[in-house]
C-alpha positions in Angstrom: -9.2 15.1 -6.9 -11.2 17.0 -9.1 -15.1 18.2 -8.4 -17.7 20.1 -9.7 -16.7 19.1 -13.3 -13.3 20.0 -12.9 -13.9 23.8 -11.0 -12.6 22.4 -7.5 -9.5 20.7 -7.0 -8.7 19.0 -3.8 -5.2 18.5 -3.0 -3.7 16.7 0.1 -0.4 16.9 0.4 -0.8 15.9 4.4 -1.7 12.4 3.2 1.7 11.2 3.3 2.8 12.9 6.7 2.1 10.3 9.5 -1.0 11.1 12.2 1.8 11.4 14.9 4.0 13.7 13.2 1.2 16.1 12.8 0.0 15.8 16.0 3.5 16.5 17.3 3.4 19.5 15.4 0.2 20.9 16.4 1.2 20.3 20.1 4.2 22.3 19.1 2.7 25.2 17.7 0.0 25.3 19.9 -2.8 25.1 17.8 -6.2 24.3 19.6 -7.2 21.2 20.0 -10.7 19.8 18.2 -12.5 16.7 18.7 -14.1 14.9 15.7 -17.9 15.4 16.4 -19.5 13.5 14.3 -21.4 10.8 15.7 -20.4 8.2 12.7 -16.5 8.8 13.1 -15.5 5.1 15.0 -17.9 3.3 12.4 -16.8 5.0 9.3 -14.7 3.1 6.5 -12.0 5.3 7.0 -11.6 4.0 10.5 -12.0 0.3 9.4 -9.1 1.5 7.3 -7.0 3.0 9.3 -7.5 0.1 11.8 -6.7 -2.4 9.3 -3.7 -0.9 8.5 -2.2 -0.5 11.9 -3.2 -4.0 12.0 -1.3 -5.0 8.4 1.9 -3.0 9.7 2.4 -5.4 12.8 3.3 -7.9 10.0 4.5 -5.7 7.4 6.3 -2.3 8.4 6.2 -0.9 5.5 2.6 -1.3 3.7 1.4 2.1 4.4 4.4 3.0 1.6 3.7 0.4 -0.6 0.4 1.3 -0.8 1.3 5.1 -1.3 3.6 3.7 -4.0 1.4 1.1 -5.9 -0.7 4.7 -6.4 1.9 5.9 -8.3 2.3 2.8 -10.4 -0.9 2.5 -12.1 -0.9 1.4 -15.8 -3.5 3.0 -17.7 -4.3 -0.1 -19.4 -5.1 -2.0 -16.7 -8.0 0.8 -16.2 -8.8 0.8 -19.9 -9.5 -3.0 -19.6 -11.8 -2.7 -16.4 -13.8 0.2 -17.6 -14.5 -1.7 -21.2 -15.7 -4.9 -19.2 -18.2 -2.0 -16.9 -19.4 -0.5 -20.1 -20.4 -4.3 -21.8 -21.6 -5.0 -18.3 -23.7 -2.0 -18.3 -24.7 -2.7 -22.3 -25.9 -5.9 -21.3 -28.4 -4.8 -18.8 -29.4 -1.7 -20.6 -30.1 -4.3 -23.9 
């Protein structure tokens, strides 16, 4: 992900390591322990997320790597196609 007009680049490779396996390893290593404090963290979209996902794997075990997958499966057209209809959209209401 790329901010500041391209100067920072944000890569997360710990995306696709599972919460557990981390914490296992932290435990492990004995790194200290911090507590999210922000006061918005149980009401944020990530946790809705990551709620509705546990929630999806119950039914479907394997979601959280489909969903990893479908990222790599993008078709540029598809995009091409959405960001035309934004820009007429946009045109319209600019007109």
């Amino acid at each position: 992900q790329e901010l500041f007009d391209g100067r920072m680049t944000i890569i997360r490779p710990l995306s696709y390591v599972e919460e557990e396996v981390l914490r296992k390893f932290a435990r492990e290593s004995s790194f200290p322990s911090q507590m999210c404090r922000c006061p918005n963290s149980q009401n944020s979209k990530r946790h809705m997320i990551k709620e509705f996902v546990k929630k999806v794997e119950k039914d479907c075990p394997y979601v959280r790597a489909n969903i990893f997958r479908s990222l790599s499966r993008i078709k540029q057209d598809y995009l091409r196609i959405q960001h035309e209809a934004v820009l007429e959209e946009m045109a319209g209401v600019i007109e």
